[in-house]
C-alpha positions in Angstrom: 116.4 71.4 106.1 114.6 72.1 109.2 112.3 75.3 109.2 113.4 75.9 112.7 116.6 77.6 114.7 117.5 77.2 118.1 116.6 79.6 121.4 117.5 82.9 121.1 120.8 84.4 122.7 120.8 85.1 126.3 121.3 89.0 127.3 122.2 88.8 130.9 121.6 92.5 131.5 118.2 92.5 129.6 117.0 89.1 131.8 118.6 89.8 135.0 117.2 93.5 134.9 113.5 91.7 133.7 113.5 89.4 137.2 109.9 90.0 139.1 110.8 89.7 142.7 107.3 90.1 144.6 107.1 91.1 149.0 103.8 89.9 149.6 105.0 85.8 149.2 106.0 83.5 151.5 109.1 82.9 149.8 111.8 85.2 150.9 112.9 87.6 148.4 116.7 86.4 148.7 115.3 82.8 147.6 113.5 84.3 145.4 116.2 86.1 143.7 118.5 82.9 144.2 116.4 80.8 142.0 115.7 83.2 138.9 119.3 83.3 138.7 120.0 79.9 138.8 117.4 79.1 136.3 118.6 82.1 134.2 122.3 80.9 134.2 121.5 76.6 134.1 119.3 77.7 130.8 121.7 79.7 129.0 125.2 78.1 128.4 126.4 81.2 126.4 126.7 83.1 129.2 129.7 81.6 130.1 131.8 84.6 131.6 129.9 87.2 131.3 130.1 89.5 134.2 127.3 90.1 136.2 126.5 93.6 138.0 128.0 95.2 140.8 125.5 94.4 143.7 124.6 97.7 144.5 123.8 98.1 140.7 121.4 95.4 140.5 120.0 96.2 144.1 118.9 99.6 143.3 117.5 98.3 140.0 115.4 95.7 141.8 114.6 97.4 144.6 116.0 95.1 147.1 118.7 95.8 149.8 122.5 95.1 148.5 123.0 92.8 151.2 120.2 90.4 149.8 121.8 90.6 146.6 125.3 90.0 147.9 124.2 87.1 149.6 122.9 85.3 147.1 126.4 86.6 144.9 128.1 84.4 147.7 125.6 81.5 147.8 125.7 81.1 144.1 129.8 81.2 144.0 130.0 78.6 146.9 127.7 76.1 144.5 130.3 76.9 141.4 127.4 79.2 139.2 129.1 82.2 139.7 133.5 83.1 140.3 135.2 86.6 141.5 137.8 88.1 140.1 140.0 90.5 142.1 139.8 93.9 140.7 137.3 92.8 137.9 134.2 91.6 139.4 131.6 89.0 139.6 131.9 86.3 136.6 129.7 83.2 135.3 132.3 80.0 135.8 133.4 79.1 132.5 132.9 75.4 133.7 129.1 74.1 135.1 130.0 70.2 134.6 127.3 69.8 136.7 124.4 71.2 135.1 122.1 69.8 132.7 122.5 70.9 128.9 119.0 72.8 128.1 117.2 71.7 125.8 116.6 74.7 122.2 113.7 76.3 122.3 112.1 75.7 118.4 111.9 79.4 116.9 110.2 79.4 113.0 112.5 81.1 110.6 112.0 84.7 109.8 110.3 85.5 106.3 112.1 85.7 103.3 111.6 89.1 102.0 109.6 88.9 98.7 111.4 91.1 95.5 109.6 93.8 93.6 108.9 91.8 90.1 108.7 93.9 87.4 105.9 95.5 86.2 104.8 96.5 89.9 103.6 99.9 90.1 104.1 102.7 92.6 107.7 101.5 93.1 110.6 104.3 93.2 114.0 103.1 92.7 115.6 103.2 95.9 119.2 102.5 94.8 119.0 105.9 93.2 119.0 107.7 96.8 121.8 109.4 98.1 122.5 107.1 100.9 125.9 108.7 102.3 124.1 112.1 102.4 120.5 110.8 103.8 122.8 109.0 106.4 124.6 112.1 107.8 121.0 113.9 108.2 120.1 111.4 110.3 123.0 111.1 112.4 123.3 114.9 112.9 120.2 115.2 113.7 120.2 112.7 116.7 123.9 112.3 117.5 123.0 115.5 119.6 119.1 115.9 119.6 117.8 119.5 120.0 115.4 119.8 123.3 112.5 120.3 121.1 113.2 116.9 119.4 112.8 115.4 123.4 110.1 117.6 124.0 106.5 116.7 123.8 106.0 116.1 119.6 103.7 118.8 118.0 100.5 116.7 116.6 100.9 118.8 113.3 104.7 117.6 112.7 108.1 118.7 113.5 107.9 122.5 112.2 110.9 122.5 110.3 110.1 119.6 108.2 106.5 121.4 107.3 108.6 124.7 106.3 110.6 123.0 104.3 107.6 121.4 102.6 106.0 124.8 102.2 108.8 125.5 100.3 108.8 122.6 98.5 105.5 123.1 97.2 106.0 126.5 96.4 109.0 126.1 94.4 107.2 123.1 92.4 103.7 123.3 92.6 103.1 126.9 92.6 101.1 126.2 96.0 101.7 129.4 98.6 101.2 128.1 101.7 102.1 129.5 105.6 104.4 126.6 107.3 101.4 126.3 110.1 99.3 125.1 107.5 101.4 122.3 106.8 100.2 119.0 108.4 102.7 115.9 108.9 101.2 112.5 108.1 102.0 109.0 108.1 100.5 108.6 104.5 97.1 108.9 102.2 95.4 106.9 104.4 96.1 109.2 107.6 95.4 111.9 105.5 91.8 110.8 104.7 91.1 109.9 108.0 92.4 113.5 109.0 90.4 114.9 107.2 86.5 113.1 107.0 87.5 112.0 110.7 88.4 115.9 111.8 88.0 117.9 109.3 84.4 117.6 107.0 83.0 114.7 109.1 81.0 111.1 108.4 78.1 110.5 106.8 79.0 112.6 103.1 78.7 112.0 99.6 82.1 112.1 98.3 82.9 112.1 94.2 86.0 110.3 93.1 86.7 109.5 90.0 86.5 106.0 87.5 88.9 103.9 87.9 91.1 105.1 90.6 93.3 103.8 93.8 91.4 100.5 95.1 92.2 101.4 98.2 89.8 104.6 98.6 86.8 103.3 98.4 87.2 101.3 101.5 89.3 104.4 103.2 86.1 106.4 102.3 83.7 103.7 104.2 85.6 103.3 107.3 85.4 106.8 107.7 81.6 106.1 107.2 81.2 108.2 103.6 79.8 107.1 100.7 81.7 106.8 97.8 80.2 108.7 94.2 82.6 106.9 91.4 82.2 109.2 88.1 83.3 108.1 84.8 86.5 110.0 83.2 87.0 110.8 80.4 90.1 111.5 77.4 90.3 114.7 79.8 89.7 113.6 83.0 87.0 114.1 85.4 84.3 115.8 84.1 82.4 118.7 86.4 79.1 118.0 84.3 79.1 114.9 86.1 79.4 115.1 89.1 76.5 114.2 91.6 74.4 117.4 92.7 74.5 116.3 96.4 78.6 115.8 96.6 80.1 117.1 99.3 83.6 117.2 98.3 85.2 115.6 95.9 89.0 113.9 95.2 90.7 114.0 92.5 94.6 113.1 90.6 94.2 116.4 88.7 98.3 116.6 87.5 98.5 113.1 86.4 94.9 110.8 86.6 95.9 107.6 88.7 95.8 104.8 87.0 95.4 106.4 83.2 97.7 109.5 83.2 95.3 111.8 82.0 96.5 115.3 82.7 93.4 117.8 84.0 93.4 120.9 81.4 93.1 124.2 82.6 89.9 124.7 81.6 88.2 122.0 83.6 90.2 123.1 86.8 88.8 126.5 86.7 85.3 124.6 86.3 86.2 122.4 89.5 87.3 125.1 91.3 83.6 127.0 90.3 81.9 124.1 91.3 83.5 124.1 95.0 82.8 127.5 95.2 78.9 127.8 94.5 78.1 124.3 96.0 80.7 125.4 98.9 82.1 121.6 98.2 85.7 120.6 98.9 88.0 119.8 96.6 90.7 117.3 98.0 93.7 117.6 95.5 96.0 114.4 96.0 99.0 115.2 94.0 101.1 112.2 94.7 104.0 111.9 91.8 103.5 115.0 90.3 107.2 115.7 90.7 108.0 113.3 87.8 107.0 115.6 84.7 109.3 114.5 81.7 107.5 116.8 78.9 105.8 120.3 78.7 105.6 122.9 81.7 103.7 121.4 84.5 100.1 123.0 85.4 99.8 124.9 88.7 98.2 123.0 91.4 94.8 122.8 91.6 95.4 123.9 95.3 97.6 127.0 93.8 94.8 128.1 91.3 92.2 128.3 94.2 94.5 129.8 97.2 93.2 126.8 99.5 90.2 128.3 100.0 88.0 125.1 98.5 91.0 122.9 98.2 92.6 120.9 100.2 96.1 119.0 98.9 97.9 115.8 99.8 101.6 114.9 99.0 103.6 112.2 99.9 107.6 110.9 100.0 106.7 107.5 99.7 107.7 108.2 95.7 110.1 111.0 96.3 112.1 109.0 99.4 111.1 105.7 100.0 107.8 103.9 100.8 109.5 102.8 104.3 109.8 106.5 105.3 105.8 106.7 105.9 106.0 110.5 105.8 103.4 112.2 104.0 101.4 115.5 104.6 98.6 118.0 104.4 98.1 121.3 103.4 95.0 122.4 104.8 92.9 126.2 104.4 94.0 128.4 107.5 89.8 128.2 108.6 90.3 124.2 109.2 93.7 124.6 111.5 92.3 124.5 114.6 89.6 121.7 113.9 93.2 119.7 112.5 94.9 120.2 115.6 92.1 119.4 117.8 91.9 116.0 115.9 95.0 115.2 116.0 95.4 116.2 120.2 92.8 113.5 120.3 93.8 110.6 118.7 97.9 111.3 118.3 100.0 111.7 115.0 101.2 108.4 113.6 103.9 109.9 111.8 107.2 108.6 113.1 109.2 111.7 114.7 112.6 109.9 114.0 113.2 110.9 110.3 111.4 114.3 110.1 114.6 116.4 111.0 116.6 114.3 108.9 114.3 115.1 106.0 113.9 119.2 106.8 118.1 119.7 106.0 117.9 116.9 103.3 115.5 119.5 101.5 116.4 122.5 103.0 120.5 121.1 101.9 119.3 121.2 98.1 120.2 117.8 97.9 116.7 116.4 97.6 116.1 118.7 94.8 118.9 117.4 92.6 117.6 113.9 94.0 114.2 114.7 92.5 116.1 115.9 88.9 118.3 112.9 88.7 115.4 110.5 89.7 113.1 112.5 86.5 116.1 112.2 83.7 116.3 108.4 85.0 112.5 107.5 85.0 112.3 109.6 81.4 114.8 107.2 80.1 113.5 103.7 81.5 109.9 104.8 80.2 111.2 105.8 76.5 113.3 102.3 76.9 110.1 100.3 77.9 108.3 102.0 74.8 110.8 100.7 72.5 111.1 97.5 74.0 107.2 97.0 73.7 107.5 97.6 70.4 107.0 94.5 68.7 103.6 94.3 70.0 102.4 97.7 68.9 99.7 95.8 67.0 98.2 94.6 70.3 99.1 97.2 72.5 98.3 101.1 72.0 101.9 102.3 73.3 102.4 106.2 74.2 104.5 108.3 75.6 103.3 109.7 79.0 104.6 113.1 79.6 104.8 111.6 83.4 104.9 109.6 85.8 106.3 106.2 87.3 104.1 104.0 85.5 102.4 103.0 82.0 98.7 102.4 81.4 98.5 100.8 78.4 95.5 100.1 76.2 94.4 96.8 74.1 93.6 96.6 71.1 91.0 95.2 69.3 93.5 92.4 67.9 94.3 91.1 71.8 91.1 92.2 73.6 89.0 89.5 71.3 91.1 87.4 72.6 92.2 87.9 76.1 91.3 90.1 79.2 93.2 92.3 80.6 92.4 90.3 83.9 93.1 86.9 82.3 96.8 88.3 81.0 97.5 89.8 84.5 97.2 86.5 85.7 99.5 84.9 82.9 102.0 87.4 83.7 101.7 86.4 87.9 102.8 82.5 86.1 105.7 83.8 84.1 107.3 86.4 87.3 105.9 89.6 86.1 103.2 92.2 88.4 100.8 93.7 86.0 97.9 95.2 87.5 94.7 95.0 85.4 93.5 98.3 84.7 89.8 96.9 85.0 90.7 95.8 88.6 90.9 99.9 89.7 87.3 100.4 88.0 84.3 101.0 90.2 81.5 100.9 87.7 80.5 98.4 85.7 81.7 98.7 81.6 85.2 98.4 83.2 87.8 99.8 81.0 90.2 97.3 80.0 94.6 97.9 80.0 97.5 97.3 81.7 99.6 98.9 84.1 103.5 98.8 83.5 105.4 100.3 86.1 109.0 100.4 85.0 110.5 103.4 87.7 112.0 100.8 90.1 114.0 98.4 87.1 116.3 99.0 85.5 116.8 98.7 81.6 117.9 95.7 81.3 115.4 94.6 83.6 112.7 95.9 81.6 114.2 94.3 78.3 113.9 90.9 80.1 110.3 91.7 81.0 109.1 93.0 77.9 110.4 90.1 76.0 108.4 88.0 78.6 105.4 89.9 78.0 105.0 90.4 74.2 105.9 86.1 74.3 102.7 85.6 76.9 100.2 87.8 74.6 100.7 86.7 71.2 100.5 83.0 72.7 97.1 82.3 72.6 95.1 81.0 75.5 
């Protein structure tokens, strides 16, 4: 089968309105006109009888005179291109016998769109979204746009939307927060640039912690910073280790990304000491923390300090939809100004188009039973993935997470003699499964060796499928 189609459909009004008629040639502009409509038309046999613009229409479009237009109208219907019809208009004939078929223009095929396999982590399950609901948000709010929506955007966000949010994270997070201090993004990696670009500069020493999101340490050296990795441990990050020079420091505090590990109290209020004798910032990224299936969440780390150290990212890529591209900021009132004069200067790169749509979604209540019914569903696919697991709970430490989207799951000593958590990754990529190596998100060296298991975006029988497949591929031997 051939990989390629033919040319793409003709659009008279796009092509005739796209003509380039230029004064300054020797060519008159009524020739000119005359033979970018005869090419237009002899190329494009689908534009069999499709009417053409009134003449003053398409004059005051190309800035010519009507009459120049008309006459070429009259030149092209004596030569058979073009037919009137009283009372309707000016028509393409149906029948050009004496033009040359075109030849197709080769186009390559569009890409096939790749499917989630399971496994893959930081997937939310889209189907769950209320579609009908999220649908009407968006048609309200641009059937009949408000002036401020046409207006000149606000580099900090639409203002709704970051009430709404402020809200939010009130309600949840026990963050209080002034809407002004809410700052629309496109994502984390706006976010960071926000804030080492604007906000605490180039050229620092910035603690994250070991293993973490692969992606940061090359955010953190674009923005020219240098990136501190410490260790965690059964608790999390440790203040005892962090490097005497850090300028700030960015941490998963509710649920350690990739392990889980919940921050205890305890070690928050030493974080939040640190940050305050070492005047150090604390940049809390709190991106699923929404999906807690056992115990009473702990109060941000953001909450606990007032944002006077802290600084906190959230995002709806896991809430919404990773197409959305809205995340945001919540930034300590001292660093608003700096924000906005950042953002002035180089321009949000959040889309405007869905922020109203998502301030009444919240503000509507139906996000909120969105976020419940996504939690009971996620709790159940994770306690179904634990069970499924289960006949290979002599080579795999399987736990509960109290939440979540994903499992980090530890070898043991039966299956890490005999295989790497790299080397089964890769066995998995042979037999359709996405299992990120838990080593592969380690900075230091002594990489810590497990698996990753997101099971949010499949569903159970999914999951069944794919833990039969994995259990098969690692008690086969190498």
């Amino acid at each position: 089968m051939s990989n390629f189609k033919t040319f793409p459909k003709a659009n008279l009004n796009r092509d005739l309105f796209a003509i380039s008629l230029d004064a300054s040639l020797k060519t008159s502009l009524q020739a000119q006109l005359l033979e970018a409509l005869r090419g237009l038309i002899s190329t494009s046999p689908d534009l069999v009888g499709t009417r053409l613009p009134a003449s003053r229409t398409l004059a005051s479009e190309l800035s010519i005179s009507r009459t120049t237009v008309q006459a070429v109208y009259d030149q092209m219907i004596s030569e058979g291109y073009l037919v009137t019809r009283q009372g309707s208009g000016t028509f393409v004939a149906n029948e050009i016998t004496h033009l040359s078929q075109p030849q197709p223009i080769p186009r390559p095929a569009g890409p096939k769109t790749q499917k989630w396999l399971p496994f893959q982590t930081g997937l939310p399950d889209q189907s769950l979204l209320p579609h009908k609901q999220w649908a009407r948000h968006l048609e309200r709010a641009w059937r009949n746009p408000t002036p401020e929506l046409l207006a000149r955007a606000d580099p900090l966000g639409w203002y709704p939307l970051r009430a709404a949010i402020s809200d939010h994270v009130a309600a949840w997070r026990h963050l209080s927060c002034d809407p002004g201090q809410v700052v629309i993004t496109s994502g984390a990696r706006e976010a960071f640039e926000v804030i080492f670009h604007g906000l605490l500069g180039a050229g620092k020493q910035v603690a994250i912690e070991d293993p973490c999101w692969p992606k940061l340490c090359t955010i953190l050296r674009d923005t020219g910073n240098l990136a501190c990795p410490v260790r965690i441990d059964q608790d999390g990050l440790d203040v005892t280790r962090l490097p005497d020079k850090a300028h700030a420091t960015i941490i998963t505090p509710s649920r350690h990304y990739p392990t889980g590990v919940s921050l205890p109290l305890p070690r928050r209020v030493a974080l939040l000491d640190w940050a305050r004798q070492t005047g150090a910032m604390v940049i809390e990224d709190d991106y699923d923390s929404e999906f807690r299936y056992r115990g009473q969440p702990l109060p941000s780390l953001s909450g606990l300090d007032g944002l006077n150290n802290t600084i906190y990212l959230g995002s709806f890529s896991k809430l919404v939809s990773p197409a959305l591209r809205i995340g945001y900021l919540v930034v300590p009132k001292r660093m608003l100004q700096s924000t906005r004069t950042y953002l002035d200067r180089v321009g949000p790169r959040a889309s405007l188009i869905p922020q109203p749509a998502l301030a009444t979604f919240m503000n509507s209540g139906e996000f909120a039973m969105h976020l419940r019914r996504m939690r009971r569903v996620y709790a159940r696919r994770q306690s179904h993935l634990l069970s499924a697991l289960a006949p290979a709970c002599d080579l795999l430490e399987l736990q509960p997470d109290s939440s979540g989207m994903h499992l980090c799951v530890a070898l043991r000593a039966a299956l890490a003699d005999r295989m790497s958590d790299i080397e089964i990754s890769q066995r998995a990529g042979e037999n359709g499964l996405r299992i990120s190596a838990l080593s592969d998100q380690c900075v230091l060296p002594q990489k810590m060796q497990g698996l990753l298991l997101g099971y949010a975006a499949f569903d159970e029988d999914t999951l069944s499928d794919a833990a039969d497949r994995l259990v098969s591929l690692i008690q086969l031997p190498l």
